[in-house]
PAVEXVO-536040 format. One record per residue: x, y, z of N, C-alpha, C in turn; residue number from 1; residue in one letter. Coordinates in nm, 3 decimals, always signed. Each point is the difference from the previous one (the first is absolute). Last residue first. Layout:
residues N
(fifi (X Y Z) (X Y Z) (X Y Z) NUM A)
...
//
This chain:
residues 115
(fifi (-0.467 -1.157 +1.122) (-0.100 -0.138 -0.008) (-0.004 -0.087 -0.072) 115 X)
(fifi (+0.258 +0.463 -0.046) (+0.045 -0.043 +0.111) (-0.102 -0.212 +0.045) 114 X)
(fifi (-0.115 +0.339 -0.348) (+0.216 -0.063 -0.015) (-0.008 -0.019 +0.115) 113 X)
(fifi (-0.451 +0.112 -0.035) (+0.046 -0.087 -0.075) (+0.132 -0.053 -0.036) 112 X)
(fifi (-0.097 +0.369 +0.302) (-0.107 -0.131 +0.058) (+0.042 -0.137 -0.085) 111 X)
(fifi (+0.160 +0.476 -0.121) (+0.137 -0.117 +0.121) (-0.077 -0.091 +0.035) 110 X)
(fifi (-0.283 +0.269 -0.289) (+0.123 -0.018 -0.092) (+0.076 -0.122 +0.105) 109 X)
(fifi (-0.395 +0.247 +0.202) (-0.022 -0.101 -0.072) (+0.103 -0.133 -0.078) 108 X)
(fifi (+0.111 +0.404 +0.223) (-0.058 -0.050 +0.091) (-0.007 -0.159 -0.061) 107 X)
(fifi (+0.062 +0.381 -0.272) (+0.137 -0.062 +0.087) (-0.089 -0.128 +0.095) 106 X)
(fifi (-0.337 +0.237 -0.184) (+0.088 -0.021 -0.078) (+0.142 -0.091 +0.034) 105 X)
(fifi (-0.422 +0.277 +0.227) (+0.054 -0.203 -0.018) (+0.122 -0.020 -0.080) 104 X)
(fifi (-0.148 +0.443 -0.048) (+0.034 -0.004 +0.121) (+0.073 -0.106 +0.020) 103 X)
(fifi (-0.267 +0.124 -0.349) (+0.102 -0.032 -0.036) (+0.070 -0.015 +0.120) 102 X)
(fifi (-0.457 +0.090 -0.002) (+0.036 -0.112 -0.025) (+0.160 -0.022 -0.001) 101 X)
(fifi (-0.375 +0.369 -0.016) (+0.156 -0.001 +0.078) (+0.029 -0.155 +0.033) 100 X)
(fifi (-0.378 +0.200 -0.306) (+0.027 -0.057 +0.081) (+0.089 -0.017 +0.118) 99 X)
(fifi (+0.088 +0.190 -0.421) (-0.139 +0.102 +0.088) (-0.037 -0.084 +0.106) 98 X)
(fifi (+0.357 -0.098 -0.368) (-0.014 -0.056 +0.141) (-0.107 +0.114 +0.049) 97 X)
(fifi (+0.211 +0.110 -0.429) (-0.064 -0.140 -0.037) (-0.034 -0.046 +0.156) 96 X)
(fifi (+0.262 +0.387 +0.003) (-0.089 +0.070 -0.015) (-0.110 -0.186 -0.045) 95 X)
(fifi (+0.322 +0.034 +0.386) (+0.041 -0.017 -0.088) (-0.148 +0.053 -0.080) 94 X)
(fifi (+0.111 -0.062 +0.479) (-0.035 +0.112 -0.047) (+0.020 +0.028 -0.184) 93 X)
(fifi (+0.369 -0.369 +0.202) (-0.124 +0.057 +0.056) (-0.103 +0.110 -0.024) 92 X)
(fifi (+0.365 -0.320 -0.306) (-0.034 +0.102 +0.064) (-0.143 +0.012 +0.080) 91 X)
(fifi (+0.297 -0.359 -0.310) (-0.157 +0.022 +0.038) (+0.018 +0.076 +0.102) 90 X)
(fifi (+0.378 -0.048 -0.195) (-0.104 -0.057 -0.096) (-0.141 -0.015 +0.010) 89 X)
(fifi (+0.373 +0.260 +0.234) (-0.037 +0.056 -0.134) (-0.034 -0.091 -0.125) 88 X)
(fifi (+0.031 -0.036 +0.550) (-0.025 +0.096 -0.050) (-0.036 +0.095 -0.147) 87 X)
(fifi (+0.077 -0.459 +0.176) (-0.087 +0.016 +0.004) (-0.054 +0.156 -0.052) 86 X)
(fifi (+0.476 -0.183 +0.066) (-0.105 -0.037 -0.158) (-0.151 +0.052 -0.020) 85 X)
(fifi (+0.252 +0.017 +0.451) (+0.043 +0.115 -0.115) (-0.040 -0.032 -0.171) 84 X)
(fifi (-0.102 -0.308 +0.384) (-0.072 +0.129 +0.028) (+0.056 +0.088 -0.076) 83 X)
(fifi (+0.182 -0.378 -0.025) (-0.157 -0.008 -0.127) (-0.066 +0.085 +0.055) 82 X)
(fifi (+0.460 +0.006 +0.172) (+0.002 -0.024 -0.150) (-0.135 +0.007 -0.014) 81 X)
(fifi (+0.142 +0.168 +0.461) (-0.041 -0.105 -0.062) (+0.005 +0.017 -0.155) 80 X)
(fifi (+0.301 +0.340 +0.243) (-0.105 -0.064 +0.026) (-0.056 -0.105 -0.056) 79 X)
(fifi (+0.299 +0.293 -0.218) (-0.024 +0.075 +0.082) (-0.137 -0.085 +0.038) 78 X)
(fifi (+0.436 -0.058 -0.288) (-0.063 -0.077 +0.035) (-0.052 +0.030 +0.133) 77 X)
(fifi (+0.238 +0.287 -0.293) (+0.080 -0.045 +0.097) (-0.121 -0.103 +0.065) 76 X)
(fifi (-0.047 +0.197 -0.444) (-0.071 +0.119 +0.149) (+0.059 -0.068 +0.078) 75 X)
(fifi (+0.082 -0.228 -0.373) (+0.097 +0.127 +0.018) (-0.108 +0.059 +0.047) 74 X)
(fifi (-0.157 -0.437 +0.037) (+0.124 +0.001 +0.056) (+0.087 +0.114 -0.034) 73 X)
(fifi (-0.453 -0.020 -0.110) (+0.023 -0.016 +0.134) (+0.163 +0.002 +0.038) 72 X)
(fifi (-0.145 +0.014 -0.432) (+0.031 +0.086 +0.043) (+0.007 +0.060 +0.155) 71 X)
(fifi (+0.043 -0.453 -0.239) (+0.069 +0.099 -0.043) (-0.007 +0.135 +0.049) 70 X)
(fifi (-0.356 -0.311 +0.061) (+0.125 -0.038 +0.065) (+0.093 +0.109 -0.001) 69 X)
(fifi (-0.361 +0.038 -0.303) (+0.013 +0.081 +0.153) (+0.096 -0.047 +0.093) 68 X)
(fifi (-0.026 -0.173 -0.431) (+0.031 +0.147 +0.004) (+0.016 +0.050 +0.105) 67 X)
(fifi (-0.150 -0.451 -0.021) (+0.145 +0.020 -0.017) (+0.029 +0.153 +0.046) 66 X)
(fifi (-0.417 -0.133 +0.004) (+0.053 -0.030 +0.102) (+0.124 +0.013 +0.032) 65 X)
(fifi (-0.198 +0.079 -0.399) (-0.067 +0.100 +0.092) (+0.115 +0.010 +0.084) 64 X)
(fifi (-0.012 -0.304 -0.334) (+0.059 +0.035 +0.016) (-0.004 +0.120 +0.048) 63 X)
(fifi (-0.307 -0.357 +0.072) (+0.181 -0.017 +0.068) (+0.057 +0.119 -0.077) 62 X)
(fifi (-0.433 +0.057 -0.132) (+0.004 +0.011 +0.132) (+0.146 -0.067 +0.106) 61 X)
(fifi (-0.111 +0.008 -0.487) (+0.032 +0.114 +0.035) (+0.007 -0.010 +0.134) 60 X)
(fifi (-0.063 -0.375 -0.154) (+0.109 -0.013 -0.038) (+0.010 +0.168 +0.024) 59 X)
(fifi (-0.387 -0.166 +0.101) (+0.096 -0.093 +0.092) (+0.143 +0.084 -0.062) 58 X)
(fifi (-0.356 +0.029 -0.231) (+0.001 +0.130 +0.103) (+0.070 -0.052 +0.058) 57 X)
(fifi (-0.029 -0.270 -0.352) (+0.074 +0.166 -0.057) (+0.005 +0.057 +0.122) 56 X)
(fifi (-0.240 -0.425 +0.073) (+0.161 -0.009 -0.050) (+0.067 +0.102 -0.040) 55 X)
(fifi (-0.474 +0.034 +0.085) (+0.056 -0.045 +0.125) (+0.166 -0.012 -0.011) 54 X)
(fifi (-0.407 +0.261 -0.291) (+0.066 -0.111 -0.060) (+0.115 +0.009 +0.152) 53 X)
(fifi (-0.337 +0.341 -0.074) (-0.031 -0.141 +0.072) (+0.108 -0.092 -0.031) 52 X)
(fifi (+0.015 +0.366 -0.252) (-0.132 -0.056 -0.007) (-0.046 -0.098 +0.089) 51 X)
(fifi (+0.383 +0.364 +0.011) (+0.011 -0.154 -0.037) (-0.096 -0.094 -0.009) 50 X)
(fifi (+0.194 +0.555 +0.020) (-0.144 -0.099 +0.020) (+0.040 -0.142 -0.022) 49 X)
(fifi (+0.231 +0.400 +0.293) (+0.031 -0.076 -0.180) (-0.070 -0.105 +0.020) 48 X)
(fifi (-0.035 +0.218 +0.411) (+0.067 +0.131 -0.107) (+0.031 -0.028 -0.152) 47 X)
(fifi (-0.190 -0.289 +0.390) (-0.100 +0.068 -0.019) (+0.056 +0.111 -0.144) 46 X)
(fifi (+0.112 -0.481 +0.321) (+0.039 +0.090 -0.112) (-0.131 +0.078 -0.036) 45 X)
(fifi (+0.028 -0.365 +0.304) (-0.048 +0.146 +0.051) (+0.041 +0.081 -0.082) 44 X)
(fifi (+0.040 -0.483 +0.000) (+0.090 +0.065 +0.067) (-0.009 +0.143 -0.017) 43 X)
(fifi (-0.384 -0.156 -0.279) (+0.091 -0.089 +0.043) (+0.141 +0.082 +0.052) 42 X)
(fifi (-0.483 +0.180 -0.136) (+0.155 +0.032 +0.012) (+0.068 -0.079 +0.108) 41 X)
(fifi (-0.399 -0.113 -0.125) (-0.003 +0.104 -0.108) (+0.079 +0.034 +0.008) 40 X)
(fifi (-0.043 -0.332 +0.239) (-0.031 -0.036 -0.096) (+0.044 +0.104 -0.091) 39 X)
(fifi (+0.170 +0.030 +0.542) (-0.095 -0.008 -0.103) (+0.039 -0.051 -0.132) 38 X)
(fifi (+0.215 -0.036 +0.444) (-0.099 -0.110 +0.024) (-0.161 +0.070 -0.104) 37 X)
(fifi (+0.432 +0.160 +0.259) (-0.035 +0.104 -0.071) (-0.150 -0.078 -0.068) 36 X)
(fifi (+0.320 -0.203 +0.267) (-0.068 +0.098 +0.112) (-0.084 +0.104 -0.149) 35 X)
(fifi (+0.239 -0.383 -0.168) (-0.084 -0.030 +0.101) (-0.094 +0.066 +0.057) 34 X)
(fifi (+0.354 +0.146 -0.295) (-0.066 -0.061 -0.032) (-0.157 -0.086 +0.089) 33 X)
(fifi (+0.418 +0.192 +0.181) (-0.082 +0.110 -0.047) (-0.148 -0.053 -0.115) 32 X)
(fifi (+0.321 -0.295 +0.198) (-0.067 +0.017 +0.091) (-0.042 +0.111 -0.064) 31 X)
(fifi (+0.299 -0.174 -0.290) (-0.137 -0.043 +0.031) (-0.109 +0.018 +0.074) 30 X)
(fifi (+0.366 +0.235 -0.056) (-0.058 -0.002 -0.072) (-0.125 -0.066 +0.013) 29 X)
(fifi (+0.340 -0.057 +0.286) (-0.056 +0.125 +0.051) (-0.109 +0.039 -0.135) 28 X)
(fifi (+0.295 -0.376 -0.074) (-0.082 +0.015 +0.136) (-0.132 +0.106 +0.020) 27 X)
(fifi (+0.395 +0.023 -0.323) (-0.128 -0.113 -0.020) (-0.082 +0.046 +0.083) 26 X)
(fifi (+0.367 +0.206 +0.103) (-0.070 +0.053 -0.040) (-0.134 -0.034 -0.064) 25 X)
(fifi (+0.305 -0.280 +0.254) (-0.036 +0.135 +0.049) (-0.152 +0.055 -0.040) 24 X)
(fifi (+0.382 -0.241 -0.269) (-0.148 -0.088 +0.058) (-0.091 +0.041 +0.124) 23 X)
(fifi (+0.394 +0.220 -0.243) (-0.123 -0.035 -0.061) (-0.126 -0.087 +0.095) 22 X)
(fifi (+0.420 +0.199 +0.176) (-0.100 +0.088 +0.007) (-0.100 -0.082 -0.075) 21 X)
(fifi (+0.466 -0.036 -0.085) (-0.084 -0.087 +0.120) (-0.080 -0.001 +0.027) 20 X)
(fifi (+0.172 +0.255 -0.330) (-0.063 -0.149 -0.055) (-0.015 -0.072 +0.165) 19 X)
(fifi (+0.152 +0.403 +0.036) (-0.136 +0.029 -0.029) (-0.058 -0.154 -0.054) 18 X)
(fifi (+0.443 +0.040 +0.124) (-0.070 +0.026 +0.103) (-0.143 +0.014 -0.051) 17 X)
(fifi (+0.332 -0.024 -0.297) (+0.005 -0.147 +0.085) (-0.112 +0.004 +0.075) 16 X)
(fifi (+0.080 +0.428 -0.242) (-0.074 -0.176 -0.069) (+0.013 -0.073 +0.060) 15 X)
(fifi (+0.280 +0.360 +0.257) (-0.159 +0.018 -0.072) (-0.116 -0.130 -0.054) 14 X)
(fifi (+0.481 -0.083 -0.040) (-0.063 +0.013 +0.174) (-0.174 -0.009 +0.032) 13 X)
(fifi (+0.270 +0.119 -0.429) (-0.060 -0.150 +0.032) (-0.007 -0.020 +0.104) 12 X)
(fifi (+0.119 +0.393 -0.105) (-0.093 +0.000 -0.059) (-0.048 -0.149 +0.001) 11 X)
(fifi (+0.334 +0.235 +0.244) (-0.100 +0.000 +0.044) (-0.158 -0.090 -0.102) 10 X)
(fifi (+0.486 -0.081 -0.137) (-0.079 -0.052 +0.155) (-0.086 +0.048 +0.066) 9 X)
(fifi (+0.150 +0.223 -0.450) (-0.037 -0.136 +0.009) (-0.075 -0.077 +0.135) 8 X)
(fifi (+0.234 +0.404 +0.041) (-0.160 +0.015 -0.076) (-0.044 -0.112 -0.019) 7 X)
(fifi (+0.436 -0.041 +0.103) (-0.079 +0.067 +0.113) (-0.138 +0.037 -0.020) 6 X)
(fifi (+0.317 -0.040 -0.295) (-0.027 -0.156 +0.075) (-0.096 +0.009 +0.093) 5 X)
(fifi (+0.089 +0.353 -0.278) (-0.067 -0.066 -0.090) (+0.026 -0.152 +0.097) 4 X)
(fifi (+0.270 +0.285 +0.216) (-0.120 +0.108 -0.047) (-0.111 -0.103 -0.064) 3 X)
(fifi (+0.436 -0.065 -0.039) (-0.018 -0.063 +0.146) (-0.186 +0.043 +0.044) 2 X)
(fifi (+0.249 +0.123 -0.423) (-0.026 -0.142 +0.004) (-0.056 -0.041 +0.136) 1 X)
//
């Protein structure tokens, strides 16, 4: 019983804490939205087509933001958050970037959550 309380309090800890997080994560959405600033792939979704449609990529792209939250925080939250997003939503040397564009990325990303 003490066991199943205890699971309990982490487990709404957890939820408490991440529902704090939402508007965060808004945020940071939008600003990817911004810095990413295409038609053809609204918030830069590139891996599930969404014909452009702005309201579906929005909605993969928070729950990107989520995921990676999540996994920022079991690597022990190693450094900036949208420099570790950066890494595995828009990678540098990436094979779609021949350009090396993706660089801006972060750059771009904290210009808009942060302005």
């Amino acid at each position: 019983m003490r066991y199943l309380f205890l699971v309990g309090c982490l487990f709404f800890n957890t939820q408490s804490a991440f529902a704090n997080n939402e508007a965060y994560f808004n945020r940071v959405t939008e600003a990817i939205g911004r810095a990413e600033n295409s038609v053809k792939y609204p918030y830069g979704v590139k891996s599930i087509n969404t014909h452009g449609n702005k309201a579906l990529a929005r909605k993969y792209c928070l729950n990107s933001v989520r995921n990676n939250w999540k996994r920022w925080e079991v690597a022990g939250n190693p450094g900036n958050f949208i420099d570790f997003m950066s890494r595995r939503y828009c990678p540098v040397n990436a094979p779609d970037d021949p350009n090396g564009l993706n660089v801006n990325w972060s750059k771009n990303v904290r210009y808009f959550l942060n302005g």
